[in-house]
mmJSON file of the N, C-alpha and C atoms, coordinates in Angstrom:
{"data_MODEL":{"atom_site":{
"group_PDB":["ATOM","ATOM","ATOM","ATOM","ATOM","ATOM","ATOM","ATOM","ATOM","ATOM","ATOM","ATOM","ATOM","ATOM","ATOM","ATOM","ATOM","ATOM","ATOM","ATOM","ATOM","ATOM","ATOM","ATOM","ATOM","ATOM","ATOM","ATOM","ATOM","ATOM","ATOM","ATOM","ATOM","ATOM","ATOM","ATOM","ATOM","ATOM","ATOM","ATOM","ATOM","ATOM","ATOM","ATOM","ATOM","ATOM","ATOM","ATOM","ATOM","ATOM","ATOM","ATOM","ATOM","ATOM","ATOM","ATOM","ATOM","ATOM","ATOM","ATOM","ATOM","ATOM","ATOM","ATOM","ATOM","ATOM","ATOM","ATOM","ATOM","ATOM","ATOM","ATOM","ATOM","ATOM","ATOM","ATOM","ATOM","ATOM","ATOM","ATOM","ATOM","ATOM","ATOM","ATOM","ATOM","ATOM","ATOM","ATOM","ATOM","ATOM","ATOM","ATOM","ATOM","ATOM","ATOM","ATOM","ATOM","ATOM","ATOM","ATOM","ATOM","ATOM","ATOM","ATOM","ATOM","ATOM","ATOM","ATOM","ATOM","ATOM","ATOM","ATOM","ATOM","ATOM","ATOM","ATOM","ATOM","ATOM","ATOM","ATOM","ATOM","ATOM","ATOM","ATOM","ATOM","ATOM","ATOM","ATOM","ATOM","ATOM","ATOM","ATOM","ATOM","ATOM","ATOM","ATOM","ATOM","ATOM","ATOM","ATOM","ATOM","ATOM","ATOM","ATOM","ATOM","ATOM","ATOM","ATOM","ATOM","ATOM","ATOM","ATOM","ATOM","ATOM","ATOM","ATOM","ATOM","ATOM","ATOM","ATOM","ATOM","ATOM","ATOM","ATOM","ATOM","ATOM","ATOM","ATOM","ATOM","ATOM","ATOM","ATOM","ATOM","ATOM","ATOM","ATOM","ATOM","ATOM","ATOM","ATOM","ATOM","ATOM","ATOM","ATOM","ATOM","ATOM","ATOM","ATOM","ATOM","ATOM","ATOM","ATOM","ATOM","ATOM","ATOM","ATOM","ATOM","ATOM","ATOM","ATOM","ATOM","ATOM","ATOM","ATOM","ATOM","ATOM","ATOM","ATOM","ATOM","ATOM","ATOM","ATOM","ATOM","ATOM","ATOM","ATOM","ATOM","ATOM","ATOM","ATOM","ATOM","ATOM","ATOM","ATOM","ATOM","ATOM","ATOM","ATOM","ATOM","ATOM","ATOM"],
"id":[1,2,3,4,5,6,7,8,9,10,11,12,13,14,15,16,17,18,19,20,21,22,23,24,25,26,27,28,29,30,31,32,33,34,35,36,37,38,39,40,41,42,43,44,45,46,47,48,49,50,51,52,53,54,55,56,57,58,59,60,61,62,63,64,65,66,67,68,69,70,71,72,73,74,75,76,77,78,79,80,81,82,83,84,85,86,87,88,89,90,91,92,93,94,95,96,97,98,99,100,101,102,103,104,105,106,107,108,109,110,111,112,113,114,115,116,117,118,119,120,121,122,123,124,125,126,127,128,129,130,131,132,133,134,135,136,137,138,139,140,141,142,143,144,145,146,147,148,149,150,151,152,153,154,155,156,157,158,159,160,161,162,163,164,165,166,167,168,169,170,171,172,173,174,175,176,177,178,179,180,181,182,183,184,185,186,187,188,189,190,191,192,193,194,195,196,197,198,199,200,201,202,203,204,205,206,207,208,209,210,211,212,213,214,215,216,217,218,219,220,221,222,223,224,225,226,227,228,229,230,231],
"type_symbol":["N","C","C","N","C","C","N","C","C","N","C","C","N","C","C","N","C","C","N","C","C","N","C","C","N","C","C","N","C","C","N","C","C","N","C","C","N","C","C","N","C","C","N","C","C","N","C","C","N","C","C","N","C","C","N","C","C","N","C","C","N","C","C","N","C","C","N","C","C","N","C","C","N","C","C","N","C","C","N","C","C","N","C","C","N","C","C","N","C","C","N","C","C","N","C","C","N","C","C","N","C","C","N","C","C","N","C","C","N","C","C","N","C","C","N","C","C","N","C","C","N","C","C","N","C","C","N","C","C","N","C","C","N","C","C","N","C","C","N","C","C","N","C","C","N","C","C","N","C","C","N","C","C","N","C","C","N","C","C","N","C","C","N","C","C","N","C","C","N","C","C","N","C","C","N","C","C","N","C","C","N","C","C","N","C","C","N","C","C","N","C","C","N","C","C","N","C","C","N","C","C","N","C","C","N","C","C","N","C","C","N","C","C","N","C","C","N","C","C","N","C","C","N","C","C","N","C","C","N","C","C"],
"label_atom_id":["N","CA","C","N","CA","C","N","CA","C","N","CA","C","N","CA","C","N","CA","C","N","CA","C","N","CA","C","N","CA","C","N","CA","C","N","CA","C","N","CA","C","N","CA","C","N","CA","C","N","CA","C","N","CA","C","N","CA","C","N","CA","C","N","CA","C","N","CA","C","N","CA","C","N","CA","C","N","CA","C","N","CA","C","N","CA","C","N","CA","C","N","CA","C","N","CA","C","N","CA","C","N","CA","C","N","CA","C","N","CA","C","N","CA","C","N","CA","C","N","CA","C","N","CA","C","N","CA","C","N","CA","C","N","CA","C","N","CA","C","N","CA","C","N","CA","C","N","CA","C","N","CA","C","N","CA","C","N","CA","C","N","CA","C","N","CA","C","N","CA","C","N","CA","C","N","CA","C","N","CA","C","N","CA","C","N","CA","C","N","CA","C","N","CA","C","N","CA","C","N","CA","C","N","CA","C","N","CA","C","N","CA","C","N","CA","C","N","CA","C","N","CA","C","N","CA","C","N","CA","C","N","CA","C","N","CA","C","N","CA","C","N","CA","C","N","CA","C","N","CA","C","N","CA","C","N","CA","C","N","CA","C","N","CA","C","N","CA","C"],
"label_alt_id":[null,null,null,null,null,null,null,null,null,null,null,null,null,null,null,null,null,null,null,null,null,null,null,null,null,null,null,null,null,null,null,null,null,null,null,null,null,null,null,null,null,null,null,null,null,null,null,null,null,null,null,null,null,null,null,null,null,null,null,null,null,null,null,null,null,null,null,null,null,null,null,null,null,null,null,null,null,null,null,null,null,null,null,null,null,null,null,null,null,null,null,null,null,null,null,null,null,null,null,null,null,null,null,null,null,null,null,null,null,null,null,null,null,null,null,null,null,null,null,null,null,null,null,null,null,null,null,null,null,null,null,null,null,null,null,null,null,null,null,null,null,null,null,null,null,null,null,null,null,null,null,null,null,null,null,null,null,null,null,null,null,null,null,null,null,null,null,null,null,null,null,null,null,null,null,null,null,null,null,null,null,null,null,null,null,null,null,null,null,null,null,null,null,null,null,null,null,null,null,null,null,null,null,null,null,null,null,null,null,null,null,null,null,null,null,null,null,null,null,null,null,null,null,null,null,null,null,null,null,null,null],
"label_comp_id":["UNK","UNK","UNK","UNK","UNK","UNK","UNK","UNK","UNK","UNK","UNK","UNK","UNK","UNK","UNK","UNK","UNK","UNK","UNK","UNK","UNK","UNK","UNK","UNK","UNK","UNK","UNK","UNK","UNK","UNK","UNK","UNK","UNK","UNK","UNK","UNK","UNK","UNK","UNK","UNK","UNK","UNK","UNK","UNK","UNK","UNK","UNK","UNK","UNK","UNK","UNK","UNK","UNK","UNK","UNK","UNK","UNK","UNK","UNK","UNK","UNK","UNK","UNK","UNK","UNK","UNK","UNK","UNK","UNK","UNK","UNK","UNK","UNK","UNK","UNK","UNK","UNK","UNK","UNK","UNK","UNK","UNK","UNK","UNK","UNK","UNK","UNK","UNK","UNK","UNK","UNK","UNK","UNK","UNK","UNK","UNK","UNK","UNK","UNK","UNK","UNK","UNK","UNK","UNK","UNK","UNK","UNK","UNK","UNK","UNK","UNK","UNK","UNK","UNK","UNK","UNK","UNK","UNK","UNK","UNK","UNK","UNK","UNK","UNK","UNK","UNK","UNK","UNK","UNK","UNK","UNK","UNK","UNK","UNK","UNK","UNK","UNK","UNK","UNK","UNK","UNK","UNK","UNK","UNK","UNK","UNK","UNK","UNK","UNK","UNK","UNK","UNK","UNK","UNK","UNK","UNK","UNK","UNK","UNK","UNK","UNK","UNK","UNK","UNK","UNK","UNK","UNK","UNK","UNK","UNK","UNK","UNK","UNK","UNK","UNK","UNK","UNK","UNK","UNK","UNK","UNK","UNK","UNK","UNK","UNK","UNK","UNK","UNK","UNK","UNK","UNK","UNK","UNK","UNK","UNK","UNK","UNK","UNK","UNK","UNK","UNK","UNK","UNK","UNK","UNK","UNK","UNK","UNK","UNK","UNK","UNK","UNK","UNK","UNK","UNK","UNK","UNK","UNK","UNK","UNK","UNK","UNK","UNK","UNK","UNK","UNK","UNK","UNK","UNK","UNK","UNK"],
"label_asym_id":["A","A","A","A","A","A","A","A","A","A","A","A","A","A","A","A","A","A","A","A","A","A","A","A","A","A","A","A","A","A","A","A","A","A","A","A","A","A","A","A","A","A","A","A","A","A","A","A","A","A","A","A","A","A","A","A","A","A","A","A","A","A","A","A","A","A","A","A","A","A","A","A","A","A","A","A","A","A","A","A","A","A","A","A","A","A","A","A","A","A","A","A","A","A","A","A","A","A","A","A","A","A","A","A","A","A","A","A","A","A","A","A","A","A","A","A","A","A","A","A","A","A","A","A","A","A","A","A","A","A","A","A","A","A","A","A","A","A","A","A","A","A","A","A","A","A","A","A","A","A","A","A","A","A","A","A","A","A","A","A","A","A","A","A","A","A","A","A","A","A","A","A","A","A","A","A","A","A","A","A","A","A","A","A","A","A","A","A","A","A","A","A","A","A","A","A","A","A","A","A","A","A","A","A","A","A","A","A","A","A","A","A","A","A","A","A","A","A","A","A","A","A","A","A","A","A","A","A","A","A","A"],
"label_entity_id":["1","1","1","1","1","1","1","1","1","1","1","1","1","1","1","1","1","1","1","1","1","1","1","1","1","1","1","1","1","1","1","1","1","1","1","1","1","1","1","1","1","1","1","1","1","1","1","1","1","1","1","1","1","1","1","1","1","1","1","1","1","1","1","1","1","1","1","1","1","1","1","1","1","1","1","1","1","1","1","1","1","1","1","1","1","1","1","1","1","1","1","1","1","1","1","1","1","1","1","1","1","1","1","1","1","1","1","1","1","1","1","1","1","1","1","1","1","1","1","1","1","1","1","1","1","1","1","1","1","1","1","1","1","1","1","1","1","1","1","1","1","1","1","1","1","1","1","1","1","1","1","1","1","1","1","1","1","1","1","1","1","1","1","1","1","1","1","1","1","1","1","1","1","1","1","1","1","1","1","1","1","1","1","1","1","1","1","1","1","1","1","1","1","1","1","1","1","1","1","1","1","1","1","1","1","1","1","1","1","1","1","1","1","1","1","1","1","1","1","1","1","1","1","1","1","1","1","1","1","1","1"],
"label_seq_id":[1,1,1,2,2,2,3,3,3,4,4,4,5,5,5,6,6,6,7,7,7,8,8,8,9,9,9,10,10,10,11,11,11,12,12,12,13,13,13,14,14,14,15,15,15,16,16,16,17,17,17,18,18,18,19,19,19,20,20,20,21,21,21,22,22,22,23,23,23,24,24,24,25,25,25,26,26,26,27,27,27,28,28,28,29,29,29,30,30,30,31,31,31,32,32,32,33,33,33,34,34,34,35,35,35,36,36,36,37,37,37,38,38,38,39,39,39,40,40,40,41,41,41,42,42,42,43,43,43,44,44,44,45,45,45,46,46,46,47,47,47,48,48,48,49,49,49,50,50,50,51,51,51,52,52,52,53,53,53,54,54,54,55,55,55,56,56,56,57,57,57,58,58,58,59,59,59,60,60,60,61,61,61,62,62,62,63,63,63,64,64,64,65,65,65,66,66,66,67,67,67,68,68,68,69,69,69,70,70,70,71,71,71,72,72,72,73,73,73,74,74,74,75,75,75,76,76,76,77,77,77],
"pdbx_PDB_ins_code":[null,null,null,null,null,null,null,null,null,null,null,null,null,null,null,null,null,null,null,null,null,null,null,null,null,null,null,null,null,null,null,null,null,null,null,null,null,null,null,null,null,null,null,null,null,null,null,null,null,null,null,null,null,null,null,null,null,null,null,null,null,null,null,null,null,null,null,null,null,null,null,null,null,null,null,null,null,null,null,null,null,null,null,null,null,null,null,null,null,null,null,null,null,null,null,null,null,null,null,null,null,null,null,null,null,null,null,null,null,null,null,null,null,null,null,null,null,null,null,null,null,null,null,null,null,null,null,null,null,null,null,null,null,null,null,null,null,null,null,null,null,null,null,null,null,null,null,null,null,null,null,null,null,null,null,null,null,null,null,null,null,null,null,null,null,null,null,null,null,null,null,null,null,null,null,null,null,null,null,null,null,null,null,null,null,null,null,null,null,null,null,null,null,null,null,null,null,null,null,null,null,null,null,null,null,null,null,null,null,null,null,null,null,null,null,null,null,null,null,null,null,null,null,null,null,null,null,null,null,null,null],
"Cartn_x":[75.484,76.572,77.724,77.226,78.77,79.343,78.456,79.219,80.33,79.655,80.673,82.149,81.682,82.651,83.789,83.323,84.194,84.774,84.537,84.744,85.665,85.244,86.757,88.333,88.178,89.055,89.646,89.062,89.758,90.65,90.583,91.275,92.794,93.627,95.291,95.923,96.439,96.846,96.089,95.343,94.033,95.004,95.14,96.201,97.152,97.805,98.798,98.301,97.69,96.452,96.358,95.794,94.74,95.863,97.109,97.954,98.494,98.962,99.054,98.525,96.94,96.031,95.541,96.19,96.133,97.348,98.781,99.954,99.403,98.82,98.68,97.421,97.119,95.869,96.089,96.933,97.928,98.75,99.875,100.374,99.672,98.454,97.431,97.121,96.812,96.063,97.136,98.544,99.648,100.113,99.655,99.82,99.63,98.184,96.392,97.773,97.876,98.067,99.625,100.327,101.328,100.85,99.397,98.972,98.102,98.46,97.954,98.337,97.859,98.883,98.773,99.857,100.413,100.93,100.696,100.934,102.434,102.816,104.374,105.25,104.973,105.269,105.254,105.398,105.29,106.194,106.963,107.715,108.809,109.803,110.971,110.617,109.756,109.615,109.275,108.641,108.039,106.91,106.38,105.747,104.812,103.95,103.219,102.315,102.733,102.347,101.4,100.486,99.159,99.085,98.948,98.337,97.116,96.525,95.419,95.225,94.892,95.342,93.7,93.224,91.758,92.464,90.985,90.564,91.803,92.585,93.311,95.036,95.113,96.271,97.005,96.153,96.62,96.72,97.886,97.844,97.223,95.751,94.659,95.388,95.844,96.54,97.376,98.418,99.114,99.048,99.017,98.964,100.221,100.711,101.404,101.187,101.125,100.476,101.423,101.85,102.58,102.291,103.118,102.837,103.319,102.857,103.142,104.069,104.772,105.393,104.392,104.146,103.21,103.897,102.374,103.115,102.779,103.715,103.801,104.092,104.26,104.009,105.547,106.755,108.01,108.532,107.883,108.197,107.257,106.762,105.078,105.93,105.989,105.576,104.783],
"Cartn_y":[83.683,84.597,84.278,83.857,83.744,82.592,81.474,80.151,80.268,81.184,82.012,82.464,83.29,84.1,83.06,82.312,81.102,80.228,80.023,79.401,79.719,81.276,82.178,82.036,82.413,82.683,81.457,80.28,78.947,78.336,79.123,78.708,78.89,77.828,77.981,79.409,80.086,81.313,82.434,82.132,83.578,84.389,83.641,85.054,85.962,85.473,85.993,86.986,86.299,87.272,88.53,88.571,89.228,90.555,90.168,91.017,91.573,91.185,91.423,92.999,92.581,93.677,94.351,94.559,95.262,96.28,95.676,96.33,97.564,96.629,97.498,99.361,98.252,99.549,100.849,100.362,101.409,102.223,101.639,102.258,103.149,102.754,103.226,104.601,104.668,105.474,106.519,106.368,107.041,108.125,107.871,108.697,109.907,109.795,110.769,111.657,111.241,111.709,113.32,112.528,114.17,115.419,115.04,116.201,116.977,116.606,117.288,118.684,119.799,121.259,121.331,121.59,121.689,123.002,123.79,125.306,125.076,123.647,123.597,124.136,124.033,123.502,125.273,126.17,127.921,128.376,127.532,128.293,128.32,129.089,129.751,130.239,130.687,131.383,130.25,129.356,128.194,128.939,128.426,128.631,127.182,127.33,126.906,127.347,126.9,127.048,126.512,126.787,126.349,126.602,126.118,125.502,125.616,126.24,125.877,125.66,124.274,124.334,123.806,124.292,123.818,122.873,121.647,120.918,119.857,121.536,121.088,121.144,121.122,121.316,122.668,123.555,124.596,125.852,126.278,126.828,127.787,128.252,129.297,130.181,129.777,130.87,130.145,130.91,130.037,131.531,130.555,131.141,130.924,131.675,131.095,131.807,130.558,130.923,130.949,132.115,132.025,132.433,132.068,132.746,134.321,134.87,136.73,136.631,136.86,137.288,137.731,137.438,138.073,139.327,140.258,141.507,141.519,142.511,141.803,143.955,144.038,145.391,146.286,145.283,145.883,145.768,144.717,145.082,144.737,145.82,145.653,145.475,143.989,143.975,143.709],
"Cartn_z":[107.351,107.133,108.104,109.11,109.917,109.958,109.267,108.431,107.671,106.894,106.065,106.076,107.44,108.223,108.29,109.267,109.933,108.722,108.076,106.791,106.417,105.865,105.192,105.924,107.684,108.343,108.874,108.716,108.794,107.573,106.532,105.266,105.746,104.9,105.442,104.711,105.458,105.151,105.347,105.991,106.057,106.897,108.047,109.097,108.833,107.423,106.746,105.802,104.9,103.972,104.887,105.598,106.949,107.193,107.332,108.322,106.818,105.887,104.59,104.636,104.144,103.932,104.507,106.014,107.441,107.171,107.15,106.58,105.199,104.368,102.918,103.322,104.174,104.389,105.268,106.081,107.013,105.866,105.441,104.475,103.272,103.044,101.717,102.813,103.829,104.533,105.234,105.015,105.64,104.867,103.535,102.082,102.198,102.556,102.593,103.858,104.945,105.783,105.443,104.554,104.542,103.424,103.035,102.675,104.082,105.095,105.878,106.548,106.297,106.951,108.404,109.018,110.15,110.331,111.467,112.253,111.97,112.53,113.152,111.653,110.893,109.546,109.174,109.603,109.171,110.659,111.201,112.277,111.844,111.713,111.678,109.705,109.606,108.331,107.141,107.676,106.5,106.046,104.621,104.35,103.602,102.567,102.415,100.404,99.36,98.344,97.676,97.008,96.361,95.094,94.463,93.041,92.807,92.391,91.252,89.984,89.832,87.896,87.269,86.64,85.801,85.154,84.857,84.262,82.992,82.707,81.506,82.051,83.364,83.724,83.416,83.089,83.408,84.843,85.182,86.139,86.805,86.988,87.636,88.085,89.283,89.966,91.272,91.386,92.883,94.29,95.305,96.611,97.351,98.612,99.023,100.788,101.408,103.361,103.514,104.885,105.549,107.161,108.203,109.497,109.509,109.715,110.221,111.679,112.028,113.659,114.28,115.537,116.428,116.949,117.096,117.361,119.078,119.502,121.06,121.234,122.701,122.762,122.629,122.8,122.99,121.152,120.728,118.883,118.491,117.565,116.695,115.309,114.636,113.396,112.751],
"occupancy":[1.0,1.0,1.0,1.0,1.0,1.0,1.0,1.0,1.0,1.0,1.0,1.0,1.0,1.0,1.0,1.0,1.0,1.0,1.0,1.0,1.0,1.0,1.0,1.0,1.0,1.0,1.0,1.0,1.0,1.0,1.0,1.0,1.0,1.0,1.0,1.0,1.0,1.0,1.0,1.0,1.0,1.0,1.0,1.0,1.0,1.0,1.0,1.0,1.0,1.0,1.0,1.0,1.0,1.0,1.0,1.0,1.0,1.0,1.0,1.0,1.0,1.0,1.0,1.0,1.0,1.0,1.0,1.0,1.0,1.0,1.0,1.0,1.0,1.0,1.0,1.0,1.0,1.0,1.0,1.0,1.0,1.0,1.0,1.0,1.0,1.0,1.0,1.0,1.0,1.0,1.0,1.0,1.0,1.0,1.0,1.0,1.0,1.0,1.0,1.0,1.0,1.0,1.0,1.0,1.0,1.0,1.0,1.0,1.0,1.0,1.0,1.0,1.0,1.0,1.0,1.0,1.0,1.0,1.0,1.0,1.0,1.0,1.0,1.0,1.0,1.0,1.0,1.0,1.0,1.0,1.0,1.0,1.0,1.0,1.0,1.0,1.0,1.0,1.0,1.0,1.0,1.0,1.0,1.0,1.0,1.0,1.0,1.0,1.0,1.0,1.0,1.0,1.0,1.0,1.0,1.0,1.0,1.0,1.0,1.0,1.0,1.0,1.0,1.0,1.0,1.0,1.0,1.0,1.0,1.0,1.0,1.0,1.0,1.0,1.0,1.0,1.0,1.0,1.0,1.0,1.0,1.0,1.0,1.0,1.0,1.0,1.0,1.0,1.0,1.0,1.0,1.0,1.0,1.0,1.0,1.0,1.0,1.0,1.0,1.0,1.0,1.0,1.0,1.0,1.0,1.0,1.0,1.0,1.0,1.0,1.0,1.0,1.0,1.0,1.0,1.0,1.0,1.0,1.0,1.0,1.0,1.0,1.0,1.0,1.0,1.0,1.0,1.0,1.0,1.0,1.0],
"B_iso_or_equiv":[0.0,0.0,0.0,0.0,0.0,0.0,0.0,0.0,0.0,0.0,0.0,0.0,0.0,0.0,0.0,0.0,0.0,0.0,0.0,0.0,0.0,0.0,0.0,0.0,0.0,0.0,0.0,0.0,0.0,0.0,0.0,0.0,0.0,0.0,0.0,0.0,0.0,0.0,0.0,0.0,0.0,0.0,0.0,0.0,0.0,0.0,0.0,0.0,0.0,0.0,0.0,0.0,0.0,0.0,0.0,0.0,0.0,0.0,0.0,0.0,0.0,0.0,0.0,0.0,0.0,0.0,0.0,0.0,0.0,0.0,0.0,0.0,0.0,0.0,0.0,0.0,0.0,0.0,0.0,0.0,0.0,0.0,0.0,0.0,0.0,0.0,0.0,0.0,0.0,0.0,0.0,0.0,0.0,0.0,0.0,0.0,0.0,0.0,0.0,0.0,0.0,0.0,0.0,0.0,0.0,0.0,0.0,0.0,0.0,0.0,0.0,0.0,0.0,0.0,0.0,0.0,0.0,0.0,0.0,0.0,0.0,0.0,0.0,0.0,0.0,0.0,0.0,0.0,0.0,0.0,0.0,0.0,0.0,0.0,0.0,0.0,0.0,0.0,0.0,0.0,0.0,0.0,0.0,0.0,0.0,0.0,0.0,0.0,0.0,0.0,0.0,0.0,0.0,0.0,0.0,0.0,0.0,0.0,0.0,0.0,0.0,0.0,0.0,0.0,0.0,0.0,0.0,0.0,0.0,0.0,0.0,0.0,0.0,0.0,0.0,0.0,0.0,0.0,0.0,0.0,0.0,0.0,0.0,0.0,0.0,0.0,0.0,0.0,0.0,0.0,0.0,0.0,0.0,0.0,0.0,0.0,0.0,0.0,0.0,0.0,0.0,0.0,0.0,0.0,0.0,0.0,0.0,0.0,0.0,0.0,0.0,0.0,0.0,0.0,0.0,0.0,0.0,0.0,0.0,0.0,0.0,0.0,0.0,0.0,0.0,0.0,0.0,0.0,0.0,0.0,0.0],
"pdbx_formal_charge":[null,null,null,null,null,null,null,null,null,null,null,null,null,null,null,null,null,null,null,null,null,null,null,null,null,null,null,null,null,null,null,null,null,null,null,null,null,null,null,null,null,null,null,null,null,null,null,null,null,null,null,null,null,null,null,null,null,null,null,null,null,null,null,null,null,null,null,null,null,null,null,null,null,null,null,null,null,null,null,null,null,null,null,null,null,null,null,null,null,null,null,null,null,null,null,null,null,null,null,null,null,null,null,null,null,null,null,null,null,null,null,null,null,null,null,null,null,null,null,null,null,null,null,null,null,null,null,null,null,null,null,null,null,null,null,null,null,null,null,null,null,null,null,null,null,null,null,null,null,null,null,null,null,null,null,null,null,null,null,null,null,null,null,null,null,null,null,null,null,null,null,null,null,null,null,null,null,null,null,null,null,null,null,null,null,null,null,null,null,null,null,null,null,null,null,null,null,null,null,null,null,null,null,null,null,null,null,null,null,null,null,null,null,null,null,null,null,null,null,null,null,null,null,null,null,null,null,null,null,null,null],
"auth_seq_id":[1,1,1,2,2,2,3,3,3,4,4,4,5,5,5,6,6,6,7,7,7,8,8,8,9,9,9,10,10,10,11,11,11,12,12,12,13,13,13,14,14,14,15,15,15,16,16,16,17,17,17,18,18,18,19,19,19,20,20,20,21,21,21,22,22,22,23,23,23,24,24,24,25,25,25,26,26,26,27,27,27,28,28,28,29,29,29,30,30,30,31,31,31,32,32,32,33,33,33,34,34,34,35,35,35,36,36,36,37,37,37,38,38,38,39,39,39,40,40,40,41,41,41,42,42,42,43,43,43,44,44,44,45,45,45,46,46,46,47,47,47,48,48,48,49,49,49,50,50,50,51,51,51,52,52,52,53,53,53,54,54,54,55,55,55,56,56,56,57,57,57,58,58,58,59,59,59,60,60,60,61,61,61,62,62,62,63,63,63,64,64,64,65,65,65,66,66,66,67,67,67,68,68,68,69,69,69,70,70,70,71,71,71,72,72,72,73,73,73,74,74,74,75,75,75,76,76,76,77,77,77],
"auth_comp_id":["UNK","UNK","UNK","UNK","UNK","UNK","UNK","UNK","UNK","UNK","UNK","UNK","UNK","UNK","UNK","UNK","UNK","UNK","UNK","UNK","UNK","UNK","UNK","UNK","UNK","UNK","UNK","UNK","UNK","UNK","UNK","UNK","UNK","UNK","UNK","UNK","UNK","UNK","UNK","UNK","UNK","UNK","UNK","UNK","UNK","UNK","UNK","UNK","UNK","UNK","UNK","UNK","UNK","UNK","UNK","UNK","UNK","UNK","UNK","UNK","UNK","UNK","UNK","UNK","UNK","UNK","UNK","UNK","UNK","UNK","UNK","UNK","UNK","UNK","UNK","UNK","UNK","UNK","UNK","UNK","UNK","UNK","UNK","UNK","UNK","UNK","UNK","UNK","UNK","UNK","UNK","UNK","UNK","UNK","UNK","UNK","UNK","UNK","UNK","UNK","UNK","UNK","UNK","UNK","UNK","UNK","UNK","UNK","UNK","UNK","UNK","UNK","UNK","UNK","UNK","UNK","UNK","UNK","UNK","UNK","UNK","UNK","UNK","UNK","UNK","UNK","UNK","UNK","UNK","UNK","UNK","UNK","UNK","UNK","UNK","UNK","UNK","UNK","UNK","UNK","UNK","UNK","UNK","UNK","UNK","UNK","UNK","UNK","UNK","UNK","UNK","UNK","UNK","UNK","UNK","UNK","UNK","UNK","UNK","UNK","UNK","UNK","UNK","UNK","UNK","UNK","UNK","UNK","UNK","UNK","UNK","UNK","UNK","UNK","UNK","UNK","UNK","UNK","UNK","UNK","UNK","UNK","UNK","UNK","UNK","UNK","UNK","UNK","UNK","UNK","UNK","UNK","UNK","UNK","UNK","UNK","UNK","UNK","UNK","UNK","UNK","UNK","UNK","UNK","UNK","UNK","UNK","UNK","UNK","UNK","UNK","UNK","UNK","UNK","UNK","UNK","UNK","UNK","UNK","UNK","UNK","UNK","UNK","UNK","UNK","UNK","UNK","UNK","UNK","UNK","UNK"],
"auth_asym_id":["A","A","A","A","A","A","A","A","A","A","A","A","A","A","A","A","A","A","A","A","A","A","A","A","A","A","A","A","A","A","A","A","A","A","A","A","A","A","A","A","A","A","A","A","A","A","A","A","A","A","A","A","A","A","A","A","A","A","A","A","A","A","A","A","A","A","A","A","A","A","A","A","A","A","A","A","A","A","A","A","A","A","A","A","A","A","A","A","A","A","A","A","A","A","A","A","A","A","A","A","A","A","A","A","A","A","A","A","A","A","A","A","A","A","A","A","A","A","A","A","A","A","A","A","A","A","A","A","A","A","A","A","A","A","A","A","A","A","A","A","A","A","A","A","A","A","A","A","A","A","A","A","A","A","A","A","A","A","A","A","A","A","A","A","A","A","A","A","A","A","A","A","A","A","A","A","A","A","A","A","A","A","A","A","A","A","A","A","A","A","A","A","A","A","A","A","A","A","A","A","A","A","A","A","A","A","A","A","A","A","A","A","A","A","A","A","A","A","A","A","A","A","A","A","A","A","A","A","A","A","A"],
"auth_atom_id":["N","CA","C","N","CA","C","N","CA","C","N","CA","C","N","CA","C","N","CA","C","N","CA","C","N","CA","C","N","CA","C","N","CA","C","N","CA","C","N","CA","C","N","CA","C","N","CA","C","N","CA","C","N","CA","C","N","CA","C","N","CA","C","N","CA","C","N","CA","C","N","CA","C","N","CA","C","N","CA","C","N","CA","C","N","CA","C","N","CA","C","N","CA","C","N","CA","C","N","CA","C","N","CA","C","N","CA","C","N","CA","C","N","CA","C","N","CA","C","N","CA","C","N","CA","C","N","CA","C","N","CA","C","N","CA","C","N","CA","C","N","CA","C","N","CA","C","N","CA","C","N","CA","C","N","CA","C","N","CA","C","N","CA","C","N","CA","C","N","CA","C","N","CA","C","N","CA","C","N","CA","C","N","CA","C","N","CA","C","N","CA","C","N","CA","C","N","CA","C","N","CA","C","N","CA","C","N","CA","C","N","CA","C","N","CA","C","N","CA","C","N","CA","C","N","CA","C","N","CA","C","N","CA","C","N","CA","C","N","CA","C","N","CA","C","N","CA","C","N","CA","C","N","CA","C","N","CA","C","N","CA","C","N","CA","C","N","CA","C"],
"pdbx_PDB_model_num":[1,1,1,1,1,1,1,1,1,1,1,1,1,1,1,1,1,1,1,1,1,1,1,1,1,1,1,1,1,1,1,1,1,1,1,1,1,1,1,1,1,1,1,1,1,1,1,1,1,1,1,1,1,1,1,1,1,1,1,1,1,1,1,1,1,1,1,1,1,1,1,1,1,1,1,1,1,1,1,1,1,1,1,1,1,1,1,1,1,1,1,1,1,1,1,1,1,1,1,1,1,1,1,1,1,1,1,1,1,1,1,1,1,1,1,1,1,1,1,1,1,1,1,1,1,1,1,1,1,1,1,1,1,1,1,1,1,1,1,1,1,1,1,1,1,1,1,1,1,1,1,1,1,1,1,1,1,1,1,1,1,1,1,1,1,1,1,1,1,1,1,1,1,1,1,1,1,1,1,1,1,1,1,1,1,1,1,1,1,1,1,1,1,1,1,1,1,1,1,1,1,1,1,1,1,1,1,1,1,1,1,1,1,1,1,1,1,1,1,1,1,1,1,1,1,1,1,1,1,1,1]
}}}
């Protein structure tokens, strides 16, 4: 197997290939990443909407998060 190895990575252009599909995989994996929810992302009155749609693309029901103001002792909201 590591005949192999060595084999593959001595071919002309492997380094290029290599960084190629290093680039592609970062980018593939950067995607995933802005479905990610963030606190920061509900400060100054952001919010946050949801979808649920069954099977047939129809819409279930939608949600929508938001941050509340903290209540503090000189203003309770």
């Amino acid at each position: 197997m590591q005949n192999a190895f060595r084999e593959v990575c001595s071919k002309e252009g492997f380094e290029e290939h290599l960084e190629a599909t290093l680039e592609r995989i970062s980018a593939i994996e950067s995607l995933g990443r802005t479905r990610e929810l963030t606190i920061k992302d509900l400060w100054n009155g952001g919010k946050y909407k949801i979808t649920s749609r069954n099977a047939k693309g129809n819409v279930d029901k939608d949600l929508t998060f938001e941050a509340q103001p903290r209540k503090n002792e000189d203003n309770e909201s």
